[in-house]
FIKOL-195737 format. One record per residue (C-alpha): residue number from 1; residue in one letter; x, y, z. Coordinates in steps of 0.02 Angstrom, whole numbers, plus 50000, padded with zeros to 5 digits. Example, Ala and Ser with C-alpha at 12.3 -4.5 7.8 and 13.67 -1.06 7.14 Angstrom:
<atoms>
num; residuo; u; v; w
1; A; 50615; 49775; 50390
2; S; 50684; 49947; 50357
</atoms>
This chain:
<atoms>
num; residuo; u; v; w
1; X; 50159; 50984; 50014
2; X; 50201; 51046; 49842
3; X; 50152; 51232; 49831
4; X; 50083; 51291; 49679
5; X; 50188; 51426; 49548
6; X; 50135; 51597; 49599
7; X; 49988; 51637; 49469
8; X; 49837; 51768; 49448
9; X; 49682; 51753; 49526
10; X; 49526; 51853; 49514
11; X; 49409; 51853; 49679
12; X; 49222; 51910; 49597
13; X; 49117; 51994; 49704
14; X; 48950; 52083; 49719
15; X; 49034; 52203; 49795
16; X; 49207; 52232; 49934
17; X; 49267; 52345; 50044
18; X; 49339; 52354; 50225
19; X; 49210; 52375; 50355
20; X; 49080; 52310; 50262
21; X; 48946; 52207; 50356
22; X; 48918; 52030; 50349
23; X; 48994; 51861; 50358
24; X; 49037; 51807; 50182
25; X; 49117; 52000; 50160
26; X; 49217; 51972; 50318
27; X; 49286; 51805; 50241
28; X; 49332; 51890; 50070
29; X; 49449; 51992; 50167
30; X; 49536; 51867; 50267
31; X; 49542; 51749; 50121
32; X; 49606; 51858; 50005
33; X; 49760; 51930; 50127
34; X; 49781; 51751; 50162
35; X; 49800; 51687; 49967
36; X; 49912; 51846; 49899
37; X; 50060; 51782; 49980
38; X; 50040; 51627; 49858
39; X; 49951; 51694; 49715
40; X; 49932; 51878; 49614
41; X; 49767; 51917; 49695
42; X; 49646; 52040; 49620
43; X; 49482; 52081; 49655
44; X; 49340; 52106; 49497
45; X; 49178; 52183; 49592
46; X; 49048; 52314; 49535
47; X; 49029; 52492; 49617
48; X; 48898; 52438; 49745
49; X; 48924; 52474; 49904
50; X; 48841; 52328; 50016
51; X; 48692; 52212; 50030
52; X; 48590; 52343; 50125
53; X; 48639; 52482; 49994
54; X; 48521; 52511; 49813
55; X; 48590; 52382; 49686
56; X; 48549; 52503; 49576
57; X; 48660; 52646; 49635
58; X; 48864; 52664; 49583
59; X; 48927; 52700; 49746
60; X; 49116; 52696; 49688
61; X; 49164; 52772; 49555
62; X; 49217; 52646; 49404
63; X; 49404; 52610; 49384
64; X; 49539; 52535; 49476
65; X; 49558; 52542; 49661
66; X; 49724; 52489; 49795
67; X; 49698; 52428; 49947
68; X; 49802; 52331; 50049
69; X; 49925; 52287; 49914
70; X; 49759; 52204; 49792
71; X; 49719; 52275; 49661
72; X; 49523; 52310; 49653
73; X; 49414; 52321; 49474
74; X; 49272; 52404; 49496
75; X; 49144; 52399; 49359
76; X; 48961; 52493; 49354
77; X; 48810; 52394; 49395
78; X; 48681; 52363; 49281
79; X; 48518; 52445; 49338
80; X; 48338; 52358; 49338
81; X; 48163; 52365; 49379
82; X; 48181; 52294; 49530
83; X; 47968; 52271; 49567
84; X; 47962; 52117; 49498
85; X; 48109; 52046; 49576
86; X; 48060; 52103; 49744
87; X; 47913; 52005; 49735
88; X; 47966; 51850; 49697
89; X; 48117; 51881; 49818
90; X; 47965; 51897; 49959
91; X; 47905; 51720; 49912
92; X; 48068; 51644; 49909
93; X; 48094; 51736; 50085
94; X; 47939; 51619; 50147
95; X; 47994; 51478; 50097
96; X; 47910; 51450; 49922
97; X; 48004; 51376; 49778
98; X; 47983; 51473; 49600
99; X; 47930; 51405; 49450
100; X; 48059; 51413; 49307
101; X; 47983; 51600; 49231
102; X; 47991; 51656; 49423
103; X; 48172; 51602; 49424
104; X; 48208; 51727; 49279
105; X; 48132; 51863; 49342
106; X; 48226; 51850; 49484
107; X; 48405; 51833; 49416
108; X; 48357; 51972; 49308
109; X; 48350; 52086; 49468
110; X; 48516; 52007; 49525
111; X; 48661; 52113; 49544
112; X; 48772; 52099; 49382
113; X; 48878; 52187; 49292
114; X; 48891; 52189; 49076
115; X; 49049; 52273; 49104
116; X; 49131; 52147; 49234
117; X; 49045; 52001; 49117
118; X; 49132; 52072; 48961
119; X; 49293; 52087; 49069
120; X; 49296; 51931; 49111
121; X; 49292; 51846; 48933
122; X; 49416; 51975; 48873
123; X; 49543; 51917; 49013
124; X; 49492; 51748; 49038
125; X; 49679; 51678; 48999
126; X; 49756; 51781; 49092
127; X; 49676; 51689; 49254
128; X; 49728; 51534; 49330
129; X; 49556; 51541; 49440
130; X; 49414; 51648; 49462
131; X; 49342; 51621; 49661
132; X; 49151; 51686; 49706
133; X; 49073; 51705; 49825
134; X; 48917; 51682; 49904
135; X; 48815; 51579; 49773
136; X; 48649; 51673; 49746
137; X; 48713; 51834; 49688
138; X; 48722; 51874; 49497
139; X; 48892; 51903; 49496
140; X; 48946; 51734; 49553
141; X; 48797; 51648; 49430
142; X; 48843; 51756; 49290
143; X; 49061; 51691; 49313
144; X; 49008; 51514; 49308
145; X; 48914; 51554; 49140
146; X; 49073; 51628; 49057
147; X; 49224; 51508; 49154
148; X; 49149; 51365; 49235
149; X; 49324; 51257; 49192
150; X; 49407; 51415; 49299
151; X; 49280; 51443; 49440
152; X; 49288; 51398; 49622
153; X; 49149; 51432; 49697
154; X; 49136; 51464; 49907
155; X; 48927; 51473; 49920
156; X; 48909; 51481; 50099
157; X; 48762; 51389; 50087
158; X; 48603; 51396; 50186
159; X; 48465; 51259; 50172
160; X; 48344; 51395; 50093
161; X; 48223; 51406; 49974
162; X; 48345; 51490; 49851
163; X; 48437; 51342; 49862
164; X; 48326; 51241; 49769
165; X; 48323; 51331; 49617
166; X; 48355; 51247; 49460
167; X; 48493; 51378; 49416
168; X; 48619; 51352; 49566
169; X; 48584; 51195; 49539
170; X; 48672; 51206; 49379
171; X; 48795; 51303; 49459
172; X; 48866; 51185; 49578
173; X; 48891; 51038; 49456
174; X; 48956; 51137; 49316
175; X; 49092; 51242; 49411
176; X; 49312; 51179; 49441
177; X; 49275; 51178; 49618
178; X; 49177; 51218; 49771
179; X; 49240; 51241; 49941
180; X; 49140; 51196; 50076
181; X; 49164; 51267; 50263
182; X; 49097; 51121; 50359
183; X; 49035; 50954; 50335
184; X; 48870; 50990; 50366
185; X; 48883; 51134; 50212
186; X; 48937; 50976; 50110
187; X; 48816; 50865; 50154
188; X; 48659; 51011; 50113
189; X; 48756; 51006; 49950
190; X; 48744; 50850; 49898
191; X; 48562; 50830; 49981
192; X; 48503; 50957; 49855
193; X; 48634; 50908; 49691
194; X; 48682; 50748; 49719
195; X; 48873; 50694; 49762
196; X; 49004; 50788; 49658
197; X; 49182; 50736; 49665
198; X; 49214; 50954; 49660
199; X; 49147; 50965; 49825
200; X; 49289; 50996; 49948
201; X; 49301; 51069; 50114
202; X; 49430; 51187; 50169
203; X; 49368; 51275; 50338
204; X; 49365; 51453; 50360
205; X; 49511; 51557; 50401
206; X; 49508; 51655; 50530
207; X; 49613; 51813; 50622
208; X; 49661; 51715; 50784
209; X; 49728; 51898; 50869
210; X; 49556; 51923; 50940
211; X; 49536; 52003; 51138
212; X; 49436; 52107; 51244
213; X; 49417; 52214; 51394
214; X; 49263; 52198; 51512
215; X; 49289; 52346; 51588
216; X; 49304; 52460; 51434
217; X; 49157; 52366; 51370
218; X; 49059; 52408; 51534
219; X; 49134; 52619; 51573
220; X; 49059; 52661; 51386
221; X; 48889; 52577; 51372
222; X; 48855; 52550; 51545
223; X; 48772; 52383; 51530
224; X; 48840; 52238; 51645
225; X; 48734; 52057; 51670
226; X; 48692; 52008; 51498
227; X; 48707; 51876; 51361
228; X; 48730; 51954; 51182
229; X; 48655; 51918; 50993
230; X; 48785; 51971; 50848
231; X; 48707; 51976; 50654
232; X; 48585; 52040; 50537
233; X; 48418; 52079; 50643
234; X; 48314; 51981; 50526
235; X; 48167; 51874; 50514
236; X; 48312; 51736; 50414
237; X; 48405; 51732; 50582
238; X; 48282; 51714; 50699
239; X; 48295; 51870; 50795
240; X; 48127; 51911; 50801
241; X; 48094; 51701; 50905
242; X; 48259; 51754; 51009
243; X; 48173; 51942; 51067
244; X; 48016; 51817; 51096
245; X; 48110; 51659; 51216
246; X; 48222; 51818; 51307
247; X; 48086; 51929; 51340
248; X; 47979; 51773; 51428
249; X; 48135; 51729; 51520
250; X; 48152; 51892; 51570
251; X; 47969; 51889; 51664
252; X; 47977; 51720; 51715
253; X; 48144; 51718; 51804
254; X; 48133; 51862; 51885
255; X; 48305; 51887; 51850
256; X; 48381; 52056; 51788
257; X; 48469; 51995; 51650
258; X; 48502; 52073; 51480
259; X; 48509; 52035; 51297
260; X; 48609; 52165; 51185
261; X; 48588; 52142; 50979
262; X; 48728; 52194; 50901
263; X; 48713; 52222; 50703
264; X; 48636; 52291; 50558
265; X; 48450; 52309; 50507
266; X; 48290; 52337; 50599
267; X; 48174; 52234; 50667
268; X; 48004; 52351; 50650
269; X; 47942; 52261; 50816
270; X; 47932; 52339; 51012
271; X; 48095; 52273; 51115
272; X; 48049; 52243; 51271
273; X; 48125; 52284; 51433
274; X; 48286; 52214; 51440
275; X; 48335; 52201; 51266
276; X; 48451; 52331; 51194
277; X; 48499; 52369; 51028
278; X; 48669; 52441; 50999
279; X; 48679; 52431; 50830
280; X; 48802; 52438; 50718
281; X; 48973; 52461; 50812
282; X; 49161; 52451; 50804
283; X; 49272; 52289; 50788
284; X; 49314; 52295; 50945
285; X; 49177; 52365; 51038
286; X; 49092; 52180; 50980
287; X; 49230; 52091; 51034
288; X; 49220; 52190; 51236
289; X; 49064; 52151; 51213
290; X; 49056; 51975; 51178
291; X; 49201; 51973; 51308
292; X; 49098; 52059; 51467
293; X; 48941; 51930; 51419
294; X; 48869; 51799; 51500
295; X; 48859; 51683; 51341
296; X; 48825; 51698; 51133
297; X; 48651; 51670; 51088
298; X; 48619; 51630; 50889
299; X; 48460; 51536; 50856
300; X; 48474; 51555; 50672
301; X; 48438; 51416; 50556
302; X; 48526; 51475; 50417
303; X; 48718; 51469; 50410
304; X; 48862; 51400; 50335
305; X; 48969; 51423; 50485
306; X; 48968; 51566; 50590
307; X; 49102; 51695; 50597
308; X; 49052; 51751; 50781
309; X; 49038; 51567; 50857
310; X; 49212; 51575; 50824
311; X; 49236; 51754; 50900
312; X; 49165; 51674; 51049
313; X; 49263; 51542; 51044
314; X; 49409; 51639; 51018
315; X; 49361; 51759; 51183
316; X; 49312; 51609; 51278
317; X; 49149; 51639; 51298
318; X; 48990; 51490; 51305
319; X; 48879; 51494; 51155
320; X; 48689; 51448; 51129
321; X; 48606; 51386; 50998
322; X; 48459; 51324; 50934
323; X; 48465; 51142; 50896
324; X; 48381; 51140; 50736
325; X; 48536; 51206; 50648
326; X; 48651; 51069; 50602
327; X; 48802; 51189; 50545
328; X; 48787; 51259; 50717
329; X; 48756; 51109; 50809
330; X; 48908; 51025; 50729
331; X; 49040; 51151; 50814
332; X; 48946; 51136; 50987
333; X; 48970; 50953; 50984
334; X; 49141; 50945; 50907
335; X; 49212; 51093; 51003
336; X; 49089; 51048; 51157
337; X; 49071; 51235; 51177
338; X; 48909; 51284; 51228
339; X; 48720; 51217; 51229
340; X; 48580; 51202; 51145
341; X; 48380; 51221; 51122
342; X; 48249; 51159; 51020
343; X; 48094; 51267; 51138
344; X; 48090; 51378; 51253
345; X; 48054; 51272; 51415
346; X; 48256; 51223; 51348
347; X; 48289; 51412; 51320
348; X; 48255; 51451; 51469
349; X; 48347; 51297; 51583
350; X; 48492; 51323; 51473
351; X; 48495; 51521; 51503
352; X; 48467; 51474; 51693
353; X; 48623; 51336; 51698
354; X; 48735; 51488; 51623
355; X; 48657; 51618; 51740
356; X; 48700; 51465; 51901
357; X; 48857; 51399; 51832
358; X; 49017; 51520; 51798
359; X; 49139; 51387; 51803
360; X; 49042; 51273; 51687
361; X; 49012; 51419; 51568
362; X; 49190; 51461; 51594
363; X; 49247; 51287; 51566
364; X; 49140; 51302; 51389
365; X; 49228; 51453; 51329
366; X; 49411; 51373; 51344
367; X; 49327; 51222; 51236
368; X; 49279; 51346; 51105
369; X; 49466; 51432; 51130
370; X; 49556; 51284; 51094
371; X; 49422; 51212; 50944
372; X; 49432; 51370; 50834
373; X; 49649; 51377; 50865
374; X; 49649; 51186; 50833
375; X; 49539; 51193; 50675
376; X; 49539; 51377; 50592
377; X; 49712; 51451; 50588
378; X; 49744; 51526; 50424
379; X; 49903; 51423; 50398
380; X; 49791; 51253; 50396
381; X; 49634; 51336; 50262
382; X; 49781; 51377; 50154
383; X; 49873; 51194; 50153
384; X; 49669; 51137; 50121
385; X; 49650; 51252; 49957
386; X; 49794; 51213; 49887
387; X; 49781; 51036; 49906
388; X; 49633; 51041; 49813
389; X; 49654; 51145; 49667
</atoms>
């Protein structure tokens, strides 16, 4: 394979950091450290400081920013009313499309930048690409506006409502590229905007240096006989249904077995007995965590391919998943490293074959060990992207 010349790119962001939570941020970072040693990265992103921070606030100061040998711009956020927004946000949270005048009001809340915008059409040549990344935020709407020729998009798309809007449907057909993790991402894709000959997949790089230590895990939190959620405790990843199918198994089983949610955000419910929330932790108190359990849970719907299936995989641990989510469903059955349910009466057989079986469950976890090193070393997403720019 022909590498490309060594050129400038510009990774545009909401926002980027280290240690900042979520998926999509997590991939930034690899991705970027992975690309520099091909490409002059740098990294155009406002002074927000997260998703779960105010949009509205300038966490950073403006100016330019080190870190790890890339060079960060950070520009100040534009601030808005936000009411307006919010409410629209809350239908598209159920489930409800927007009409066209709802659609505006809600990109107007986006996060966005006129500084970052104007930055970008001053510098535009001096940019082979521009990569965003995920597609709903303002940011990566606002890039495709100003160098759609020069954009390559990585959406990690859900099948949501904000999916469906008219403007990201724009978005994907006018854009250079877009870089798909899975095949079920792709196939969403061109469910919702038709076929595209920009629509690529490339796979996620991940760090494969991943281990943990049970015992650690167990001498400071004290907690042995459990299974284990990792993400955002939200309503869009089905915590609240997961709390619901444990807490039943729980009293129905008679067995004293544990479920530990590890992550940001609150649930504003009651956890029953048996169900701990640790929070946000360390790196690597998630990964003796995930390590000492009994098996993954993730019954969310909504992803465009799972960072911690792959931690799993990568510490050899069983997974289990609901079976309504295809993106999940697809590395269960081509990894053939875990289970699945679509109810609870499944919930709970498949929570009492992992309980019954070690060396099944054990036998799971090397499947998911040898699917993510097979599939998602950094040296084989590389050779994908540049193939296909």
């Amino acid at each position: 394979m022909q590498l490309l010349e060594k050129n400038k790119i510009g990774f545009v962001l909401p926002w980027y950091g280290q240690n900042i939570p979520g998926g999509a941020e997590a991939e930034a970072l690899g991705l970027i450290d992975n690309l520099k040693s091909h490409f002059d990265v740098e990294v155009l992103t406002t002074c927000v400081k997260d998703f779960f921070s105010d949009w509205n606030e300038n966490f950073w100061k403006e100016g330019t920013y080190f870190e790890n040998g890339v060079k960060i711009m950070r520009l100040k956020v534009d601030k808005k009313d936000r009411f307006d927004f919010h409410n629209v946000n809350r239908l598209l949270m159920n489930g409800k499309r927007p009409d066209l005048d709802e659609e505006k009001i809600y990109m107007r809340g986006q996060v966005s930048s006129r500084g970052l915008n104007s930055f970008i059409k001053t510098n535009v040549l001096n940019y082979k690409y521009f990569f965003s990344m995920p597609y709903m935020f303002g940011t990566t709407v606002d890039l495709s506006l100003i160098a759609p020729e020069k954009t390559v998009l990585i959406p990690c798309l859900h099948n949501e409502a904000y999916a469906r809007m008219e403007v990201y449907k724009t978005m994907f057909s006018s854009v250079f590229r877009v870089f798909f993790h899975m095949n079920s991402e792709k196939r969403l894709a061109e469910s919702l905007y038709g076929n595209n000959d920009s629509f690529r997949i490339i796979g996620e790089a991940l760090d494969l240096n991943v281990s943990g230590n049970k015992e650690r895990f167990f001498l400071k939190y004290g907690v042995r006989d459990f299974f284990v959620y990792v993400g955002r405790k939200d309503e869009g990843k089905n915590v609240p249904l997961l709390v619901h199918w444990f807490s039943k198994y729980r009293d129905l089983s008679g067995k004293d077995v544990k479920l530990l949610l590890i992550g940001p955000g609150e649930l504003n419910l009651p956890l029953p007995s048996g169900i701990v929330d640790l929070g946000f932790i360390t790196r690597q108190d998630k990964f003796d965590a995930i390590f000492a359990s009994l098996g993954l849970i993730n019954l969310s719907l909504n992803e465009s391919f799972s960072l911690v299936l792959m931690e799993a995989g990568l510490l050899k641990r069983p997974v289990i998943v609901h079976e309504n989510s295809e993106v999940l469903m697809e590395h269960v059955h081509k990894g053939n490293m875990g289970l699945f349910a679509s109810d609870f009466f499944e919930f709970f057989e498949v929570l009492n074959y992992i309980w019954e079986n070690k060396e099944f469950s054990s036998r799971l976890g090397l499947n998911g060990y040898n699917y993510v090193l097979n599939n998602f070393s950094k040296e084989r997403v590389l050779k994908n992207i540049l193939s296909n720019l």
